[in-house]
C-alpha positions as CSV (number, residue, x, y, z in Angstrom):
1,X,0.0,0.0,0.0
2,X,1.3,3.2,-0.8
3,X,2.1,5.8,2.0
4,X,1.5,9.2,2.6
5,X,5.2,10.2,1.3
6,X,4.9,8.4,-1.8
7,X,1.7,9.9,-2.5
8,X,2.3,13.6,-1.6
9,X,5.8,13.9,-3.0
10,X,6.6,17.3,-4.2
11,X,5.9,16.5,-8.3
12,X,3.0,14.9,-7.3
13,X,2.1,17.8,-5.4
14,X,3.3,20.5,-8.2
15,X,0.5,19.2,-10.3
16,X,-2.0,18.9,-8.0
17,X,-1.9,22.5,-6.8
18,X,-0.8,24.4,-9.8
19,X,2.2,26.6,-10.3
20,X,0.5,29.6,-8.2
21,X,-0.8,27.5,-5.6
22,X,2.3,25.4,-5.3
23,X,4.1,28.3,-4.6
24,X,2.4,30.2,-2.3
25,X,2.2,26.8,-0.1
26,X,6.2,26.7,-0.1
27,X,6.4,30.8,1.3
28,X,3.6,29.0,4.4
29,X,5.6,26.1,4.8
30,X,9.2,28.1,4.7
31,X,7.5,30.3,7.6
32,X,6.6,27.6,10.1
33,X,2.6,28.1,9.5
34,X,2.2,24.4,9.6
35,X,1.3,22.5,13.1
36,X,1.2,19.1,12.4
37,X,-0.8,16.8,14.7
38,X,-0.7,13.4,15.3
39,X,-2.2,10.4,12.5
40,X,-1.7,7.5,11.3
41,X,0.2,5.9,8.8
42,X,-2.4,6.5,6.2
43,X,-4.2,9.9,7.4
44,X,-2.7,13.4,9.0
45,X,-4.2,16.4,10.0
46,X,-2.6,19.5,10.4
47,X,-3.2,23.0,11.6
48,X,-2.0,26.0,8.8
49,X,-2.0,29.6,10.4
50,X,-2.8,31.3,6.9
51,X,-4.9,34.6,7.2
52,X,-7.0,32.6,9.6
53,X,-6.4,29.2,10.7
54,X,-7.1,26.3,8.7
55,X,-7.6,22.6,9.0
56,X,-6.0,20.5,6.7
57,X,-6.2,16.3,6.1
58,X,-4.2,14.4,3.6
59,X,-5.0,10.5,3.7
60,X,-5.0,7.9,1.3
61,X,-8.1,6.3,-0.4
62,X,-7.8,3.2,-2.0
63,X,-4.1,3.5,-3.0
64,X,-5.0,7.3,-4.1
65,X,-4.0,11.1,-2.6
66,X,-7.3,12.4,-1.1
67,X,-7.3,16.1,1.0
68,X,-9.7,18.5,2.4
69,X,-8.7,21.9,3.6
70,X,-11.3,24.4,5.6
71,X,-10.7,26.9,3.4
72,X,-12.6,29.0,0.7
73,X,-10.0,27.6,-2.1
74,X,-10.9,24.4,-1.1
75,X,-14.3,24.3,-1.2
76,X,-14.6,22.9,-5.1
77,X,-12.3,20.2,-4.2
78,X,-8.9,22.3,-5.1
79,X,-5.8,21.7,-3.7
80,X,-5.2,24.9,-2.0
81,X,-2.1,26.7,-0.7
82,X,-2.9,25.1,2.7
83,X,-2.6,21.7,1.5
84,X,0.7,22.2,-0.7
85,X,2.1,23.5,2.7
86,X,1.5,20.4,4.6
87,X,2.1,18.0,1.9
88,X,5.5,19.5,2.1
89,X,6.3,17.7,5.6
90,X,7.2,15.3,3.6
91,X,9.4,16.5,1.2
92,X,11.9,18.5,3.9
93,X,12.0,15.8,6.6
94,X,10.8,12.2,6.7
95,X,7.7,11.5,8.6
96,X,8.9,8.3,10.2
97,X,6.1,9.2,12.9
98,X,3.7,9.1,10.7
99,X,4.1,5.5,9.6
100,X,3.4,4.2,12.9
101,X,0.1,3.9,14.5
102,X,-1.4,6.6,16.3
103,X,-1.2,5.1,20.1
104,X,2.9,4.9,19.3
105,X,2.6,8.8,19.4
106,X,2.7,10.8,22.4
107,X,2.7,15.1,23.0
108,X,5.6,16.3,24.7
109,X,4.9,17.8,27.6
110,X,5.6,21.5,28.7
111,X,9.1,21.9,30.6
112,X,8.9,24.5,33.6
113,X,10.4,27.9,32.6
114,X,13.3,27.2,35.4
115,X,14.2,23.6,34.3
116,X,14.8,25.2,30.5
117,X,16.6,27.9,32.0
118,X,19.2,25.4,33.9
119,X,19.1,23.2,31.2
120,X,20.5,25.9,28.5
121,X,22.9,27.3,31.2
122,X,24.8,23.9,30.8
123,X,24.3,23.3,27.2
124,X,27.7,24.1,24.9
125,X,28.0,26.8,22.5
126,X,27.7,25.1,20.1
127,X,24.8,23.4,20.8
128,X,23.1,26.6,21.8
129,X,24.3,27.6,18.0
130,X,22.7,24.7,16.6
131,X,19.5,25.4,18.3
132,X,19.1,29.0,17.4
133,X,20.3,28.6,13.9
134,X,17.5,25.7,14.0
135,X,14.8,28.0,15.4
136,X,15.4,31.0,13.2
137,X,14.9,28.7,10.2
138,X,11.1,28.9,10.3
139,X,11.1,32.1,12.8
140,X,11.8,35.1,10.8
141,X,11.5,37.4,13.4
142,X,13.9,36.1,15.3
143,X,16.4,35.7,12.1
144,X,15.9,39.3,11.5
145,X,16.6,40.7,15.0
146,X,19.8,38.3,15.3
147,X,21.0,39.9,11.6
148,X,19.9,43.4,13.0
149,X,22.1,42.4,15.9
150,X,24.8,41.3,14.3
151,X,25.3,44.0,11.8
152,X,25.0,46.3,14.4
153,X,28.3,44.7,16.2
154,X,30.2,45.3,13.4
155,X,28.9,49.3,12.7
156,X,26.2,48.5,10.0
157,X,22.5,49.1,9.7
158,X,19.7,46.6,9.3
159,X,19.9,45.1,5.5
160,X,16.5,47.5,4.0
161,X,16.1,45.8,1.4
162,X,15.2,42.2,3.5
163,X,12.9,44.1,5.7
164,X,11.2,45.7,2.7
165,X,10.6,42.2,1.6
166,X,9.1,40.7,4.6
167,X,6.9,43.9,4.8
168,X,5.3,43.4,1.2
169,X,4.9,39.9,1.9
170,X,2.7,41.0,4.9
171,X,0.9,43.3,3.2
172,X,0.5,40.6,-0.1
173,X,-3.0,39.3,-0.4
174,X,-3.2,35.6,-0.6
175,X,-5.0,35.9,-3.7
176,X,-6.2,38.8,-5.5
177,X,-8.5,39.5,-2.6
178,X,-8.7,39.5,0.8
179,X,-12.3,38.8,1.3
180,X,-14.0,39.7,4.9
181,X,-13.4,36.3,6.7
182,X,-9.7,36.2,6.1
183,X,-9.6,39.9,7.1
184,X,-8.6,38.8,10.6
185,X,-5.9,36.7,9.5
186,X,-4.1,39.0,7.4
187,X,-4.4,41.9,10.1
188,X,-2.9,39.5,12.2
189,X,0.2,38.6,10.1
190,X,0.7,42.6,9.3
191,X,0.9,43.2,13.1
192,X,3.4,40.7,14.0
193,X,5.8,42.4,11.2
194,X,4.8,45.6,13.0
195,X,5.5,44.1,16.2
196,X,8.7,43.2,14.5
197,X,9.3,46.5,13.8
198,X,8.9,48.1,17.2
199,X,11.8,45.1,18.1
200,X,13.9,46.9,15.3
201,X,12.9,50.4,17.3
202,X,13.8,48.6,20.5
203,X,17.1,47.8,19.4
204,X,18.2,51.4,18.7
205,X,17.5,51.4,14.8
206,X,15.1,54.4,14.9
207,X,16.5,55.6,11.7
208,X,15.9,52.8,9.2
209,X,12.4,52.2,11.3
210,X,11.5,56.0,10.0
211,X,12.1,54.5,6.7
212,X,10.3,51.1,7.0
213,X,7.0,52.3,8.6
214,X,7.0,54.7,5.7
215,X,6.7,52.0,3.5
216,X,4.8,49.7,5.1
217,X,2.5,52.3,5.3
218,X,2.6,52.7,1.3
219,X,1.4,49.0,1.5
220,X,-1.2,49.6,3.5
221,X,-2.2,52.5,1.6
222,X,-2.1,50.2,-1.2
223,X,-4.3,47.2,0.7
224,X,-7.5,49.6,0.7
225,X,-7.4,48.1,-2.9
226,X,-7.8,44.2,-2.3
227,X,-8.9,44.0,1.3
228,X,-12.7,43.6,2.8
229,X,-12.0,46.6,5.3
230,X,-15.5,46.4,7.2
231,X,-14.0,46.0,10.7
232,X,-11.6,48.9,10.2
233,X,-8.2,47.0,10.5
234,X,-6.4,49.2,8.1
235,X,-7.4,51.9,10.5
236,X,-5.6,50.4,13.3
237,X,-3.0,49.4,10.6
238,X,-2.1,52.8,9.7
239,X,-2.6,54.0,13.7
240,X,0.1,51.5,15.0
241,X,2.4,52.8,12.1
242,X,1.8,56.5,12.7
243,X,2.8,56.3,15.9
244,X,5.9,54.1,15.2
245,X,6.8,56.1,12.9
246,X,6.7,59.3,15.1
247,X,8.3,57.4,17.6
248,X,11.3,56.3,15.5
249,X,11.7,60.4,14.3
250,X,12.1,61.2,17.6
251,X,14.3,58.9,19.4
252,X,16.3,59.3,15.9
253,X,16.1,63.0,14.9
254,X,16.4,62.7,10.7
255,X,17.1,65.4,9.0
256,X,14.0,68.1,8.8
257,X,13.9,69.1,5.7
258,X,13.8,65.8,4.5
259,X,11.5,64.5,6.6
260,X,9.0,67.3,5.8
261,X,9.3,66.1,2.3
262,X,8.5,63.2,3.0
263,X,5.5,64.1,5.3
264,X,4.1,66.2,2.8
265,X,4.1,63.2,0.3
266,X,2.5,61.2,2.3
267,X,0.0,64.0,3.8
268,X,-1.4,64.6,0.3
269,X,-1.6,61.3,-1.4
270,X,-2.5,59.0,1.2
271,X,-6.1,57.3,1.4
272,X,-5.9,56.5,5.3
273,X,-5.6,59.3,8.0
274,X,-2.3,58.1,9.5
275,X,-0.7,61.5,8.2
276,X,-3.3,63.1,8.3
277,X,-2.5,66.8,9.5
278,X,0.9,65.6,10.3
279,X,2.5,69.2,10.5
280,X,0.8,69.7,14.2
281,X,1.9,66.2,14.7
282,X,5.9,66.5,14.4
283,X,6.1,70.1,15.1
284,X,8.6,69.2,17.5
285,X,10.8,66.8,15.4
286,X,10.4,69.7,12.4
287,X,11.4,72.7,14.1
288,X,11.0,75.6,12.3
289,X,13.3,74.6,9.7
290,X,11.2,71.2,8.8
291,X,7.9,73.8,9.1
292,X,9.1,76.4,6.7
293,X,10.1,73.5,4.4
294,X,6.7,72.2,4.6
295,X,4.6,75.2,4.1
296,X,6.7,76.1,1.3
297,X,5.6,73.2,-0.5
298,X,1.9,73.2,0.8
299,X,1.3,77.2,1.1
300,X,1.7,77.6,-3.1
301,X,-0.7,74.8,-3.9
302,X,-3.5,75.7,-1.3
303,X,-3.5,79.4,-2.9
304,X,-4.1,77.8,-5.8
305,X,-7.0,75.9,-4.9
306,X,-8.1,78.4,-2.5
307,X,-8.7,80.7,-4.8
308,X,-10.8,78.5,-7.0
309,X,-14.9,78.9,-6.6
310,X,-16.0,76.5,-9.2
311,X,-16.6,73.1,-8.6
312,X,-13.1,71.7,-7.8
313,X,-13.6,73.5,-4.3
314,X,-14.6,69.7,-3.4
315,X,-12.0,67.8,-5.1
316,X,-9.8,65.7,-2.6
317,X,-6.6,68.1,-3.7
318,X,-8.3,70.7,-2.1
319,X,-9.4,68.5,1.3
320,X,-6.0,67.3,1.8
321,X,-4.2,70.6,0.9
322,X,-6.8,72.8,3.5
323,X,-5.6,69.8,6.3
324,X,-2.6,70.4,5.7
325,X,-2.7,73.7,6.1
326,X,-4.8,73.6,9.6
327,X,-1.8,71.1,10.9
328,X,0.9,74.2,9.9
329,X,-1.6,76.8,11.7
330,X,-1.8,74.2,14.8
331,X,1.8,73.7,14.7
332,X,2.2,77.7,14.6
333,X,0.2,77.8,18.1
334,X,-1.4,81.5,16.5
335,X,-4.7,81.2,16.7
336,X,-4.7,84.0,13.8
337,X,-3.2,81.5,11.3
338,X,-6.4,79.1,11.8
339,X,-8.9,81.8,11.1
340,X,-6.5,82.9,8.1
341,X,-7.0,79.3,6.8
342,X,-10.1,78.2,8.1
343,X,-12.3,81.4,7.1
344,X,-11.5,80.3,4.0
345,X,-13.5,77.3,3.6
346,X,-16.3,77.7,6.3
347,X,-18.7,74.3,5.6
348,X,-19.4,72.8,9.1
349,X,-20.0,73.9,12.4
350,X,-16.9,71.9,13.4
351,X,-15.2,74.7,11.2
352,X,-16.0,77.5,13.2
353,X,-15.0,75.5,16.5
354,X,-12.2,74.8,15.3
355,X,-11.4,78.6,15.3
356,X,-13.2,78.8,18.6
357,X,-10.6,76.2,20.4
358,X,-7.8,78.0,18.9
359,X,-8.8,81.0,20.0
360,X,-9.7,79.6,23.6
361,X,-6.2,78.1,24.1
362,X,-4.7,81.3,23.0
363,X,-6.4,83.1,26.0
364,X,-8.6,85.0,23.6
365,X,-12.1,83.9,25.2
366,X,-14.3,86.8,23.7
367,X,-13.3,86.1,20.2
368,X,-13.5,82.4,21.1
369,X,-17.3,83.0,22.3
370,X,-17.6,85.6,19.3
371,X,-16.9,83.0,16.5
372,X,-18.8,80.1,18.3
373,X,-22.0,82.0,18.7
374,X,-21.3,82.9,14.6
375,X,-21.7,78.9,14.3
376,X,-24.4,78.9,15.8
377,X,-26.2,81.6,14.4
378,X,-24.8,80.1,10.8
379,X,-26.9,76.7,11.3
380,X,-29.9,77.7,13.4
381,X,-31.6,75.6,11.1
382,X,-29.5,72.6,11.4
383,X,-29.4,72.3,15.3
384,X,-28.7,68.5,15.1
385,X,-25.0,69.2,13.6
386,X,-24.2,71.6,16.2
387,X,-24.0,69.8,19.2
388,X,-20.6,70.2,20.2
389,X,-20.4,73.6,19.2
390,X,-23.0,74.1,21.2
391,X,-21.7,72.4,24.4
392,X,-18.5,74.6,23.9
393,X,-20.3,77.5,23.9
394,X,-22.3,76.8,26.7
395,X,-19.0,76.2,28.8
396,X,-17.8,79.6,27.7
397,X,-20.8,81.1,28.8
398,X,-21.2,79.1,32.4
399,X,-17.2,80.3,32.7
400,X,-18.4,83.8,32.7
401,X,-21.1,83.2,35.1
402,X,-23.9,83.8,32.3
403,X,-26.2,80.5,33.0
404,X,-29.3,81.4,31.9
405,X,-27.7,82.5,28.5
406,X,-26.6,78.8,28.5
407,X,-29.6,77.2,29.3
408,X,-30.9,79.4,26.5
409,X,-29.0,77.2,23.8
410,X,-30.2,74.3,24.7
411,X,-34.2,75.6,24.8
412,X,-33.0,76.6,20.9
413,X,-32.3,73.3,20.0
414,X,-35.0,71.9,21.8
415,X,-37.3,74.0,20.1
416,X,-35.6,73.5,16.7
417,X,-35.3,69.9,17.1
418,X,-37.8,68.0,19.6
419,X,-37.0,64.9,21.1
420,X,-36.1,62.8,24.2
421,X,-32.3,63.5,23.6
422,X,-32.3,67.3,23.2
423,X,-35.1,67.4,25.9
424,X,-33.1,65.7,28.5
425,X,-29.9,67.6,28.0
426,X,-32.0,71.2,28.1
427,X,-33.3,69.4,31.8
428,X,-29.8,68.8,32.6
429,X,-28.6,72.4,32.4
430,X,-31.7,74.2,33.8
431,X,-31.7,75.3,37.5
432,X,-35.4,75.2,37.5
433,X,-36.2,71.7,35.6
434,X,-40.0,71.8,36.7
435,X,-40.3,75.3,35.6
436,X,-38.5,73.5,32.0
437,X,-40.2,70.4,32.0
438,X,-43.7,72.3,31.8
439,X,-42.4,74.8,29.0
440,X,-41.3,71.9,26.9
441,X,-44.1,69.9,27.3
442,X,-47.1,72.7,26.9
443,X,-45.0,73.9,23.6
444,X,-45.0,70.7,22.2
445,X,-48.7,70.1,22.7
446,X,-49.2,73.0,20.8
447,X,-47.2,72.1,18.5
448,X,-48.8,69.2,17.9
449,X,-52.1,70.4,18.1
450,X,-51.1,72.6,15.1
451,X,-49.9,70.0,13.0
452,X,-51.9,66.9,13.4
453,X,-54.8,66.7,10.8
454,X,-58.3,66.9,12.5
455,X,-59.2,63.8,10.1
456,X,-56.5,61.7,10.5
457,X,-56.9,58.1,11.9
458,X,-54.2,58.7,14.5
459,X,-52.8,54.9,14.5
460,X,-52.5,54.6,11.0
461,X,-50.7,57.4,9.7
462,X,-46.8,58.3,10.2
463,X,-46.4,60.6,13.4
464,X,-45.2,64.0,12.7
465,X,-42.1,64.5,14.5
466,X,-43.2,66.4,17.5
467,X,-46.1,63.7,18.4
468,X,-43.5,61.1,18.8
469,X,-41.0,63.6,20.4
470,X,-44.1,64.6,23.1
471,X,-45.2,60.8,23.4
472,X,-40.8,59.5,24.2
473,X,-40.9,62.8,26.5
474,X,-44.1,61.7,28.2
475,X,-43.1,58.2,28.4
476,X,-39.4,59.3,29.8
477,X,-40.9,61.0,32.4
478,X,-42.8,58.1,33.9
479,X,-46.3,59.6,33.0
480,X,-47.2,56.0,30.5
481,X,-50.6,56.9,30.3
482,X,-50.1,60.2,29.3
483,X,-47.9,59.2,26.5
484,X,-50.6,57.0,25.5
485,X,-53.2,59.2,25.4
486,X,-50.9,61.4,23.1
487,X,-50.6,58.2,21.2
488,X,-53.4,57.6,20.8
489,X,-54.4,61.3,19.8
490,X,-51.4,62.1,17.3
491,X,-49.7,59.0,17.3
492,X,-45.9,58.3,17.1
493,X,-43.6,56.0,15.5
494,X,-43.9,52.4,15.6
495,X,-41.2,52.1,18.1
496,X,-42.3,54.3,20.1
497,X,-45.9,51.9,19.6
498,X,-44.4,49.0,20.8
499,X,-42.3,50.5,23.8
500,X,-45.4,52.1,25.4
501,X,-47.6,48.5,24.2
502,X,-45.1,46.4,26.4
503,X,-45.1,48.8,29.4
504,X,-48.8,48.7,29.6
505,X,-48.8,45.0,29.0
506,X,-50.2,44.1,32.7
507,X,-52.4,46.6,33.5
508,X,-54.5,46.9,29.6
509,X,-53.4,43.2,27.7
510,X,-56.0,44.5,25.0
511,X,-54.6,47.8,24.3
512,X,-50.9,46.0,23.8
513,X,-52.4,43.1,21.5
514,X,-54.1,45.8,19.3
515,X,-50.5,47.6,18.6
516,X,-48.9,43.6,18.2
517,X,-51.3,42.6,15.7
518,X,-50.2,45.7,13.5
519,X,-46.7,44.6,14.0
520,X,-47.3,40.7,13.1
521,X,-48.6,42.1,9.6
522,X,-45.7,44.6,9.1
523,X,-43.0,42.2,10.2
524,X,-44.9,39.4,7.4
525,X,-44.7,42.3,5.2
526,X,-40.8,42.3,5.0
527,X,-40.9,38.5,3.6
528,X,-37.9,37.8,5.1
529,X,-37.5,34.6,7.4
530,X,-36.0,36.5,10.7
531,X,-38.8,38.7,10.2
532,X,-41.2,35.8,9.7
533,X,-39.4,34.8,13.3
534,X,-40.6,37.6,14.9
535,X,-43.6,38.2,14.0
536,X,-44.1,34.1,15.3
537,X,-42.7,35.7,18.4
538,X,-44.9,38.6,18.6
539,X,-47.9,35.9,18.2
540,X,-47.4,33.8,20.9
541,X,-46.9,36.9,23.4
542,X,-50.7,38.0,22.0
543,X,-51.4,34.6,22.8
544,X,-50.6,34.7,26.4
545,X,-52.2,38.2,26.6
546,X,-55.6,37.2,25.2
547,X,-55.6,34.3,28.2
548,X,-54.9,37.0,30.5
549,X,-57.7,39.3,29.3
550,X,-60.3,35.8,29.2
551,X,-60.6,36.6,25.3
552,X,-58.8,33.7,23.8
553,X,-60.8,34.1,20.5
554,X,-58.2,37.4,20.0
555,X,-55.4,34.9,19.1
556,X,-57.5,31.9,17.5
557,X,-58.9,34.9,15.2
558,X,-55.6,36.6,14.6
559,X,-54.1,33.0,13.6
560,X,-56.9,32.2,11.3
561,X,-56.4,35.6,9.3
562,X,-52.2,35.2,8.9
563,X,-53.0,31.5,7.7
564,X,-55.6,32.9,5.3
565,X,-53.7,36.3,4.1
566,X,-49.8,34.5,4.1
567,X,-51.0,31.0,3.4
568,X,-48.7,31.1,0.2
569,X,-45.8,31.8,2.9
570,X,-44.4,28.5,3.2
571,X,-41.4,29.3,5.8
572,X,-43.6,31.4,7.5
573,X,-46.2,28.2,7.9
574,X,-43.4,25.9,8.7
575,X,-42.4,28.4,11.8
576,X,-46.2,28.3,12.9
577,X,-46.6,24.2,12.4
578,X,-43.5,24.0,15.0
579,X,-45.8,26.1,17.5
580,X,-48.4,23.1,17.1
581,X,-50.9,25.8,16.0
């Protein structure tokens, strides 16, 4: 019978897997992915650490090479990177164990941290040699800090051009993409090379780390390309580099000219934030030589976009150029230099505190209040953006003992834009919050006596917005059956429906099935199986509410009309045959 060797050789293999395949399989297998475990003379299973981990099985059926691999490659039967990789046990170094049955093979067991440490005290040099040459085969990280080392001793740098290599593997997509379950995986394998890198910092090489982080963040810049991004782990990507790379400028001053060069190059033409504003960022490592050199290149090109009022004025250029700018008015410390930029391109009420801040940290707390009050005034209408402009003003103003001024804003946006949220925080900053809580609730039932129409079926049309903002107001406050009487009068939204339906659940069952029979129909309405779920779900609370209110014919009538209406609905009968009704 033939054995797993003879089957899996490395021709064999070669033709299995494909050129591409077979190669990718040899870069795993050269960097110690592979965790074999124990099998049998005809069967092993191993562990590959790819972008996530896979399980991988080569065996032999009927005198044939069969595999399976968990991963997405592998699903059609290929024979995947993953499997080349393991096959290749084989090929480097015999696998007498193997060939012997399973019971023959036992794990090693973990030696205590202090019987290693005596044991390598007494081992030779030689064999101490042995072992770490051993050990760096298949541990890079190691190999590199031990070459760092070395050329170190003998006045030399770390060798770039290997480092630059191991960094673009990292960054490499397995394939041509890196869909959203191997994410993970690859995040994974580019933070150990960062970890590697912070060794490299570690080990005094601040200098050719500058260097490095600036390409790997190139890479990475590159990787929002061919990687599922969804959980944000080229943000944290480009954060950990950042900040290595600041930290490697300062322990290891370069040259700041140069490096605001660089800075600028990477400032303007790079997709993630890591640079973003870097000016204010290194204004310490540039001194005023690295920020003259920087607004020199950046000051020309902003005028030239600044001064543009077509269409371009929302081009990325003229984003990237107007950060940088801000980050040379920050680095200044002159709050004059932000308004000189930022009056410029006035969008957002951020924009104008921005200026505000600047102005505050300057010691110039009239202008600051001056210019906040401006943003304010600017989006009246638009009260939900101005939020933390508004909280900064209203901190200038307690500062100069002007509360009622304060409270003021937040009655604004309350008025502008009613709801729980803006209602609680006006309550939060008035002295007198009875006093507020009667104001805001007697305008709102104004308000809402103004805008509902006298012919409306209140439960079946949308709620304006200040019914549902009275009704979440009403119901925050503890007053349920005011909220729904208002409800009931104006409606609300159908979340708000369902809130005040389970908080009235004990003491009126009926009212709370009428509002979950509405919700059975909208959730079937979706034709979607979790929605199918829920409504089920909904049912069998109706259920045990029509019991409680002695009108069990609510739910046997209610079940007769979704069978009727849905009965085409074949999941949704399925979930309803499990309920046995």
């Amino acid at each position: 019978m033939s054995s797993l060797g003879e089957l899996f050789r490395s021709s064999v293999v070669r033709g299995l897997a494909g050129p591409r395949a077979f190669a990718r399989g040899v870069g795993y297998f050269e960097d110690g992915r592979v965790e074999p475990e124990a099998g049998g003379g005809l069967r092993i299973r191993a562990t590959v650490r790819g972008s996530v981990p896979y399980n991988v099985e080569l065996w032999v059926d009927d005198g044939e090479p069969a595999w399976a691999c968990a991963c997405p490659a592998a699903e059609d039967g290929s024979f995947c990177k993953h499997c080349v990789a393991v096959a290749l046990l084989f090929d480097r170094d015999p696998p007498v164990e193997y060939e012997v049955e399973r019971r023959h093979l036992r794990a090693v067991p973990r030696q205590p941290e202090s019987d290693l440490a005596g044991y390598l005290a007494d081992l030779s040099h030689q064999r101490l040699v042995e072992l770490v040459l051993d050990q760096i085969e298949s541990d890079w990280r190691l190999r590199e800090r031990l070459a760092a080392e070395a050329r170190a001793s003998r006045g030399e740098g770390p060798e770039l051009a290997s480092w630059r290599k191991r960094i673009d593997v990292a960054f490499a997509p397995n394939d041509d993409f890196v869909d959203y379950r191997e994410a993970a995986g690859w995040a994974r394998d580019v933070d150990q090379v960062i970890d590697a890198l912070e060794e490299l910092c570690d080990a005094g090489h601040p200098d050719a780390v500058a260097v490095l982080a600036e390409h790997a963040h190139r890479q990475a810049d590159e990787a929002t390309q061919y990687v599922d991004d969804s959980d944000g782990w080229l943000t944290g990507i480009s954060e950990r580099l950042s900040d290595l790379h600041l930290r490697a400028c300062t322990e290891g001053p370069p040259d700041p000219v140069a490096l605001a060069r660089r800075l600028v190059d990477l400032e303007l033409t790079s997709e993630l934030d890591g640079f973003h504003r870097a000016a204010a960022t290194y204004a310490d490592v540039l001194a005023d030589a690295g920020l003259d050199e920087y607004l020199r290149i950046v000051g020309p090109r902003w005028e030239k976009v600044a001064a543009t009022d077509d269409a371009g004025d929302w081009s990325t250029e003229r984003f990237r150029l107007l950060e940088a700018m801000i980050g040379l008015a920050l680095a200044s410390g002159d709050p004059d230099e932000m308004i000189a930029v930022r009056s410029r391109d006035l969008r957002t009420p951020d924009d104008y505190l921005e200026i505000a801040r600047a102005l505050e940290a300057g010691g110039r707390g009239d202008e600051a209040l001056d210019w906040a009050r401006r943003g304010l005034d600017a989006y009246a209408d638009r009260s939900w953006q101005t939020p933390p402009l508004r909280e900064f003003t209203a901190e200038l103003l307690r500062r100069r003992g002007d509360r009622p001024e304060a409270v003021e804003l937040f009655w604004d946006a309350f008025e502008q834009s009613p709801s729980v949220g803006t209602y609680r925080r006006l309550i939060d900053e008035a002295d007198d919050a009875p006093a507020w809580r009667r104001r805001s609730i007697d305008m709102l039932r104004t308000r809402v006596a103004e805008t509902t129409p006298h012919n409306r079926t209140a439960r079946s049309w949308p709620a304006p917005t200040p019914a549902t903002a009275l009704v979440e107001i009403l119901a925050h406050e503890g007053d349920i059956d005011a909220a729904w009487e208002a409800a009931t009068d104006h409606g609300c939204n159908d979340r708000m429906w369902l809130t005040l339906a389970r908080a009235r659940e004990s003491s009126h069952p009926t009212d709370a099935i009428d509002v979950y029979e509405r919700e059975v129909f909208a959730q079937i309405d979706r034709k979607r199986n979790d929605a199918y779920r829920s409504a089920v779900e909904l049912m069998a609370r109706i259920r045990r509410l029509a019991d409680t209110a002695s009108e069990p014919e609510r739910f046997q009538a209610l079940l007769s009309r979704v069978r009727t209406e849905h009965k085409a609905k074949r999941n949704l009968k399925a979930l309803l045959d499990q309920k046995h009704w």
